[in-house]
C-alpha positions as CSV (number, residue, x, y, z in Angstrom):
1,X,0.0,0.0,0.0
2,X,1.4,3.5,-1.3
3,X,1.6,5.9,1.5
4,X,-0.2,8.9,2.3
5,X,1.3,12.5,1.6
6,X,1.1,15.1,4.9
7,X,-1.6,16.0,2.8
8,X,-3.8,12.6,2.2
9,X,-2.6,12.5,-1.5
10,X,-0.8,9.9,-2.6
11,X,1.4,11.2,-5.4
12,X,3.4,8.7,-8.0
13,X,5.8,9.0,-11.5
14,X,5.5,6.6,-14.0
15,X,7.7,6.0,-16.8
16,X,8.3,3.6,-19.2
17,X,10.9,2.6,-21.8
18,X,13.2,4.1,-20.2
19,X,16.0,3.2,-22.4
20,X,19.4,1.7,-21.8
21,X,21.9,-0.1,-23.4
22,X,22.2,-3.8,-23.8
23,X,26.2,-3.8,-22.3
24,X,28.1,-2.1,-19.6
25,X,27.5,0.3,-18.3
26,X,24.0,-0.3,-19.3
27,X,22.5,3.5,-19.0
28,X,23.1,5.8,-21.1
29,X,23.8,10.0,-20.1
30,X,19.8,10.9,-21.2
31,X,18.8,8.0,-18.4
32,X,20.9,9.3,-15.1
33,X,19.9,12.7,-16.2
34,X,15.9,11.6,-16.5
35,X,16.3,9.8,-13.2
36,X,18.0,12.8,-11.5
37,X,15.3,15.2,-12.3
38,X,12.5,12.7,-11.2
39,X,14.6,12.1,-7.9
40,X,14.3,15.7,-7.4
41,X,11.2,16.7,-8.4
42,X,9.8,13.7,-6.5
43,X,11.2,15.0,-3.7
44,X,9.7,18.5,-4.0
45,X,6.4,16.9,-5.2
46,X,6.7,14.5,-2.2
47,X,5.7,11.8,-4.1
48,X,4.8,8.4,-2.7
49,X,6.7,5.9,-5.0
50,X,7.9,5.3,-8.8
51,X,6.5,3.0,-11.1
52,X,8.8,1.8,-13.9
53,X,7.0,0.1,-16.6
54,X,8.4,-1.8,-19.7
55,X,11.5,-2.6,-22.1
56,X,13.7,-2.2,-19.1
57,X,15.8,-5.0,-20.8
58,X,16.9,-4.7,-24.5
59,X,17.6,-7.3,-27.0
60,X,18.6,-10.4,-25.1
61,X,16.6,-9.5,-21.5
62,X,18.3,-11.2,-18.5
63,X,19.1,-14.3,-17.8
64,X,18.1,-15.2,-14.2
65,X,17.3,-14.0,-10.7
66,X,21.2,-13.1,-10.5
67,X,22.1,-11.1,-13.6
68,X,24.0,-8.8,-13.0
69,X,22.2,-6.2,-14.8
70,X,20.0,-6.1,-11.6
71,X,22.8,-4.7,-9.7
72,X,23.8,-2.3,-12.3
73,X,20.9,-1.2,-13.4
74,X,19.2,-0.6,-10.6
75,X,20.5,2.5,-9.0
76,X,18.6,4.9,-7.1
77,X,19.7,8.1,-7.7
């Protein structure tokens, strides 16, 4: 369950193909600027959460549970 802004509100991004690039180091200068501005703007917005939807994985997708493209591409920012 999303929490509730100071407000009652519950405020929430979504985005979705997001881009990326199919090899280290995976993101690409457009995406850690993109998440940058939603990072702060959620934080002025106080926003609840961030919903990513879709092609997160390009060409080939991952190959299990301990890919390593979940630890790189997976950075809060």
């Amino acid at each position: 369950m999303a929490k509730e802004n100071d407000n009652g509100n519950t405020r929430f991004f979504i985005i979705g193909d997001w881009g990326g690039l199919p090899f280290l180091p995976y993101e690409t200068p457009s995406e850690v600027a993109v998440a940058g501005a939603m990072g702060r703007l959620g934080k002025t917005l106080n926003t609840s959460f961030q919903l990513a939807l879709g092609d997160n994985f390009y060409f080939d997708g991952v190959q299990s549970v301990n890919d390593p493209r979940f630890e790189v591409g997976f950075i809060f920012y």
